[in-house]
C-alpha positions in Angstrom: 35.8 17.9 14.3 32.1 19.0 14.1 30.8 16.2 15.7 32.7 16.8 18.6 32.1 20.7 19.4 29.3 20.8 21.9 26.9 22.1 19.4 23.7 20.9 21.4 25.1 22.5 25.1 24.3 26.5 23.2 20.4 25.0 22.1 20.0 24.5 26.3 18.0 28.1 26.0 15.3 26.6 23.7 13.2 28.0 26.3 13.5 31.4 25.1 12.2 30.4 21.5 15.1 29.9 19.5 15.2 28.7 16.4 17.0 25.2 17.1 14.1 24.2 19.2 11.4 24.9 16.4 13.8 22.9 14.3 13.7 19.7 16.5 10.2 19.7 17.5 9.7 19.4 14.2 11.7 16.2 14.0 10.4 14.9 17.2 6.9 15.8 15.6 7.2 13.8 12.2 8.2 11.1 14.4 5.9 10.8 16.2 3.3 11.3 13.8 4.6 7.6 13.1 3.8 6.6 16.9 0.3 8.4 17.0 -0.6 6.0 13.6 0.5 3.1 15.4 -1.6 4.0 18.2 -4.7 4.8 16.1 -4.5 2.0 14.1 -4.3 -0.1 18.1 -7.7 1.8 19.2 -10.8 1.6 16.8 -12.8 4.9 15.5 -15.7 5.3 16.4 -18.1 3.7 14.3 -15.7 1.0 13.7 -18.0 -2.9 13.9 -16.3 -6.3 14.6 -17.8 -9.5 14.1 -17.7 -12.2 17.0 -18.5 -15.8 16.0 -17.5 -18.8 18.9 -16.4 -20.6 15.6 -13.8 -17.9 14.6 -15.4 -17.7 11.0 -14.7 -13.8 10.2 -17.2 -13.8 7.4 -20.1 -13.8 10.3 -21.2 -13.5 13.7 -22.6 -11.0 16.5 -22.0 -7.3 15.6 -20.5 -5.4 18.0 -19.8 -1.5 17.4 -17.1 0.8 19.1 -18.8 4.0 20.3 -17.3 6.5 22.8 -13.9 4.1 23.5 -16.2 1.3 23.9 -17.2 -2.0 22.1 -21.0 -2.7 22.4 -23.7 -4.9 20.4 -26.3 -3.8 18.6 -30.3 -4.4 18.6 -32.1 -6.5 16.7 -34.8 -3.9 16.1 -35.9 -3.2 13.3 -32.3 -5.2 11.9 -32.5 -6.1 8.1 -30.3 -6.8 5.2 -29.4 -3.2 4.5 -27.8 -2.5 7.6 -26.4 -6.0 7.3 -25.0 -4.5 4.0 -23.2 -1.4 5.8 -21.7 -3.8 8.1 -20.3 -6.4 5.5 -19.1 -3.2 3.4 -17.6 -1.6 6.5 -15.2 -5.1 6.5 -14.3 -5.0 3.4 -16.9 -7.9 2.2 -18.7 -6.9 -0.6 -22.2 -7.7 0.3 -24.0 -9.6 2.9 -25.7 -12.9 2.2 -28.4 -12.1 5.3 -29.1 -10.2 8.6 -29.2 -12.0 11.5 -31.5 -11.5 14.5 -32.1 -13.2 18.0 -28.6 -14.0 18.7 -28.1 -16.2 16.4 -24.5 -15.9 17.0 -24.6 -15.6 20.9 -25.2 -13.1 23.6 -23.0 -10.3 24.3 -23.2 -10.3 27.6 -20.1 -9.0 29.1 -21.3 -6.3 26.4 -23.7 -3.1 26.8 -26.4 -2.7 24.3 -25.2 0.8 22.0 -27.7 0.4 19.2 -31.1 0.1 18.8 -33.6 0.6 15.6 -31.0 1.3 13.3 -32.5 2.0 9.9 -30.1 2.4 6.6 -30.7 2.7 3.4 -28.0 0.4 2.7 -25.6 3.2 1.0 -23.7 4.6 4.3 -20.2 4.2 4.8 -20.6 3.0 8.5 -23.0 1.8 10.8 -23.1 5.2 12.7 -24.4 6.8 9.5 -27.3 5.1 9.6 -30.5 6.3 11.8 -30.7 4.8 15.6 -31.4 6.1 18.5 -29.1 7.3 21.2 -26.3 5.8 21.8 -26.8 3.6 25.0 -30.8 3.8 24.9 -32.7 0.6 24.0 -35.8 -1.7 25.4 -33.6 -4.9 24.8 -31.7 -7.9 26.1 -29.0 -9.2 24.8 -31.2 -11.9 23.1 -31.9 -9.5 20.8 -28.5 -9.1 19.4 -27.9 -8.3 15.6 -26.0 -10.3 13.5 -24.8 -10.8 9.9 -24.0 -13.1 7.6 -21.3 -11.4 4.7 -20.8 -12.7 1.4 -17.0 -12.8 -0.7 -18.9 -12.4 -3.8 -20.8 -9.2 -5.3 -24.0 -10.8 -5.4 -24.7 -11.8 -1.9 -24.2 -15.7 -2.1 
């Protein structure tokens, strides 16, 4: 039968180029392309914020950004509501209720600082978007880390 016949022993020379290996690297490719989402979707983008609360409430808490295959927290300089906005957006809430400053929602300290002065206008898509200095550069402590407060309803409360 054809199952039998030793059809893969004559695709051994897919060294030379042949056809038959373009053919399953393209199989092993669209297979993969499943993996590599699996594996993105396990590792943040850059950009990407979390919020960490000791009560587990997701709807508030210390922000912490992932910059450079790290997670980090953010400054309290010059923190308001717009950025608090970005954030809240960025999580799928659709506004925030407040900004949070002081660390309000505890230290990070296990945590390096990332942000500092971050400035939005309060229409970016991500927390990167908005102006800050460099990444890593701050004059803070962690008792200056950012917070928010986000809101399930469209008008903040």
């Amino acid at each position: 039968s054809p199952t039998s016949r030793p059809s893969p022993k004559p695709q051994k020379p897919r060294k030379d180029g042949k056809s038959g290996e373009r053919k399953r690297k393209g199989k092993k490719n669209r297979s993969r392309g499943v993996s590599a989402s699996r594996t993105t979707s396990s590792e943040p983008q850059s950009g990407a914020v979390r919020l960490v609360d000791a009560q587990g409430r997701a709807d508030r808490g210390r922000v912490e950004v992932f910059i450079n295959g790290i997670w980090g927290t953010v400054c309290d300089d010059l923190w308001n509501a717009k950025a608090a906005a970005v954030v809240c957006r960025q999580l799928g809430f659709p506004s925030a209720t407040r900004a949070s400053i002081q660390a309000e929602f505890g230290e990070g300290h296990s945590l390096q600082i990332l942000l500092d002065d971050v400035q939005c206008t309060g229409k970016e898509n991500n927390l990167l978007e908005c102006k800050h200095g460099n990444v890593g550069q701050h004059n803070c402590s962690h008792q200056e880390d950012a917070g928010v407060v986000c809101s399930h309803s469209e008008t903040g409360n």
